[in-house]
C-alpha positions in Angstrom: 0.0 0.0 0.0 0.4 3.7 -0.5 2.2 5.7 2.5 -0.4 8.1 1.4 -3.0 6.2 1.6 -1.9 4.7 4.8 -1.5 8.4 6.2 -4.6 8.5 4.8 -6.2 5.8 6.4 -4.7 6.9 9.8 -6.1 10.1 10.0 -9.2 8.4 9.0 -8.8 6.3 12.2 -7.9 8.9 14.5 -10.8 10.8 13.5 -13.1 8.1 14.0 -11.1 7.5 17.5 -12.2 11.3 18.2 -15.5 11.2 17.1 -15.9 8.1 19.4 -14.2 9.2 22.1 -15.2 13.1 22.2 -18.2 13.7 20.1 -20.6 10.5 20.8 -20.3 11.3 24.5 -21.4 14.6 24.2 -24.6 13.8 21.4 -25.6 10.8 24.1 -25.8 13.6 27.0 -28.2 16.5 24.7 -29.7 13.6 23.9 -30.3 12.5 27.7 -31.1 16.0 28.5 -33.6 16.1 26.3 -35.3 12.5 26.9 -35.2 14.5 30.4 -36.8 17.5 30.1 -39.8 15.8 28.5 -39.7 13.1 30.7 -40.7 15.9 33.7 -42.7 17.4 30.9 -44.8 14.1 30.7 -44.8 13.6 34.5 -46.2 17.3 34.7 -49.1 16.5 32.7 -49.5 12.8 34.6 -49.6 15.2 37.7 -52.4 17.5 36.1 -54.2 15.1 34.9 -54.7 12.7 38.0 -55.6 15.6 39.9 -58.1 16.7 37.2 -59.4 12.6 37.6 -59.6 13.0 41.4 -61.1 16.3 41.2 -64.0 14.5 38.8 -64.7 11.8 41.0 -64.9 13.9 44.3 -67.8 15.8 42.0 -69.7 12.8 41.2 -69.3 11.4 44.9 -70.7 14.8 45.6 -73.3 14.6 43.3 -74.7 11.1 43.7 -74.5 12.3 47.3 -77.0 15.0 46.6 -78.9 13.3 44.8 -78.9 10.5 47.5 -80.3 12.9 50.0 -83.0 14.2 47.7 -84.7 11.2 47.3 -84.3 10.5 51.0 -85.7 13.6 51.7 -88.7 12.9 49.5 -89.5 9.6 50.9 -89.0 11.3 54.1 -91.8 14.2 53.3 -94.8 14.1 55.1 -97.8 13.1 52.7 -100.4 16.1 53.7 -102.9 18.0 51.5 -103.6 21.7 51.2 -106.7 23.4 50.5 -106.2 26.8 49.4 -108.8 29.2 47.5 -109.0 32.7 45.9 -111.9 34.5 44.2 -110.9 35.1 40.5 -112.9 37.8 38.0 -113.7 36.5 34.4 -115.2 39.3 33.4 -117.4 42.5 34.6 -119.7 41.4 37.4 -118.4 37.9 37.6 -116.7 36.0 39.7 -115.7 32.6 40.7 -114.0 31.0 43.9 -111.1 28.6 42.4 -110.4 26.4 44.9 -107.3 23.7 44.5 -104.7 21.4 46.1 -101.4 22.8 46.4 -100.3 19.8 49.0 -98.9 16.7 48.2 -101.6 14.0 49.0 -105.5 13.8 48.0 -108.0 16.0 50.1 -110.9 14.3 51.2 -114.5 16.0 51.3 -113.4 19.6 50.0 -115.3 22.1 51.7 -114.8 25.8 51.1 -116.5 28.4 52.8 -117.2 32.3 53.0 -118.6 33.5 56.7 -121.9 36.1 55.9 -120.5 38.5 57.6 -118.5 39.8 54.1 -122.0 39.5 51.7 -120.4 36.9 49.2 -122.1 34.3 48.5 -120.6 30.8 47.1 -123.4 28.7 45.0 -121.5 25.4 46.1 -122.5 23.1 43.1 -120.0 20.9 43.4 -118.8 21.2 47.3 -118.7 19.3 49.4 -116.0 17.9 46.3 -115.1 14.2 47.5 -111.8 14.3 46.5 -109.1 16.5 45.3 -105.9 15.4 44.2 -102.5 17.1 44.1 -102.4 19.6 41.6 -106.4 19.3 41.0 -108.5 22.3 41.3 -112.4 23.1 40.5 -114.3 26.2 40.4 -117.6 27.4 42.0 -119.7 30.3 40.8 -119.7 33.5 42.9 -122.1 36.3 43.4 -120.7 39.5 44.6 -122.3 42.6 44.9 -121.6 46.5 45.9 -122.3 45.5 49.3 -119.6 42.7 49.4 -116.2 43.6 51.8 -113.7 44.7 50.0 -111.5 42.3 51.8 -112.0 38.5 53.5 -111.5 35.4 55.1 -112.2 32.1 52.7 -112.2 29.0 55.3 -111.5 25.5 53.4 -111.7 22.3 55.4 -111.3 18.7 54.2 -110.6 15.1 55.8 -107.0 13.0 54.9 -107.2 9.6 54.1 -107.1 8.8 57.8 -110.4 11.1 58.3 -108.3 13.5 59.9 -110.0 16.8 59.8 -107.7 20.0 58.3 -108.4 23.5 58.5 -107.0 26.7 56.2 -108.4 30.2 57.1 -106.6 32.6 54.1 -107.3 36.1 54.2 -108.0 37.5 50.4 -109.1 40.3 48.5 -111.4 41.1 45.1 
């Protein structure tokens, strides 16, 4: 062979020799550095997002908790009716008492009444009403007249399912 091209070949080596020794080191650690950096970057986001989880299912305990005691509290409601009345205009001269249930259980032998004293007078065509339901309502016609009180008492009574008599005395006005 050559001496050049052994000269040649030697530098060759010695390059290769400080590439190896000098320059491989040094790629290996940026390379570490950066395998690193977004190793803490991913371990961040781990962090985050565990939390986020943790946060979520404290929610939903919360939540179903709620909800829990909702339901118990509705179970746990006492079952009672409520009677209430008002005297509503339709038009010029005439009147009619709306009577309804805002409770939550049935009323039993709906009676509504308006003492004489206040000159108004309830045609009761339908009362005493047998039952009511939640929510239910009916009507009775209603004469009033310029001698009428401007204000009144409307005094509904009615029996629960036990036969338990109730009582609701409302003051109201026309």
């Amino acid at each position: 062979m050559d001496p050049e091209m052994i000269n040649y070949w030697n530098s060759a080596k010695e390059i290769i020799k400080d590439v190896a020794i000098y320059i491989m080191p040094i790629a290996a650690f940026i390379v570490s550095l950066i395998a690193l950096k977004r190793s803490n970057e991913t371990m961040k986001v781990q962090v985050q997002l565990s939390e986020v989880e943790e946060k979520l299912k404290n929610y939903e305990l919360e939540l179903k908790k709620r909800e829990l005691e909702k339901i118990e509290a509705e179970e746990n409601e006492e079952k009672i009716a409520k009677i209430e009345a008002r005297i509503i205009r339709i038009s010029q001269g005439k009147y009619r008492l709306k009577v309804w249930n805002s409770g939550n259980a049935t009323a039993y032998n709906v009676k509504v009444d308006i003492p004489q004293e206040y000159n108004i007078m309830v045609m009761k065509d339908k009362i005493p009403y047998e039952y009511l339901e939640p929510g239910s309502n009916f009507e009775e016609y209603v004469v009033i007249h310029g001698g009428s009180a401007p204000k009144f008492k409307i005094i509904s009574t009615w029996e629960d399912e036990k036969a338990n008599k109730h009582e609701n005395v409302q003051l109201r006005s026309i």
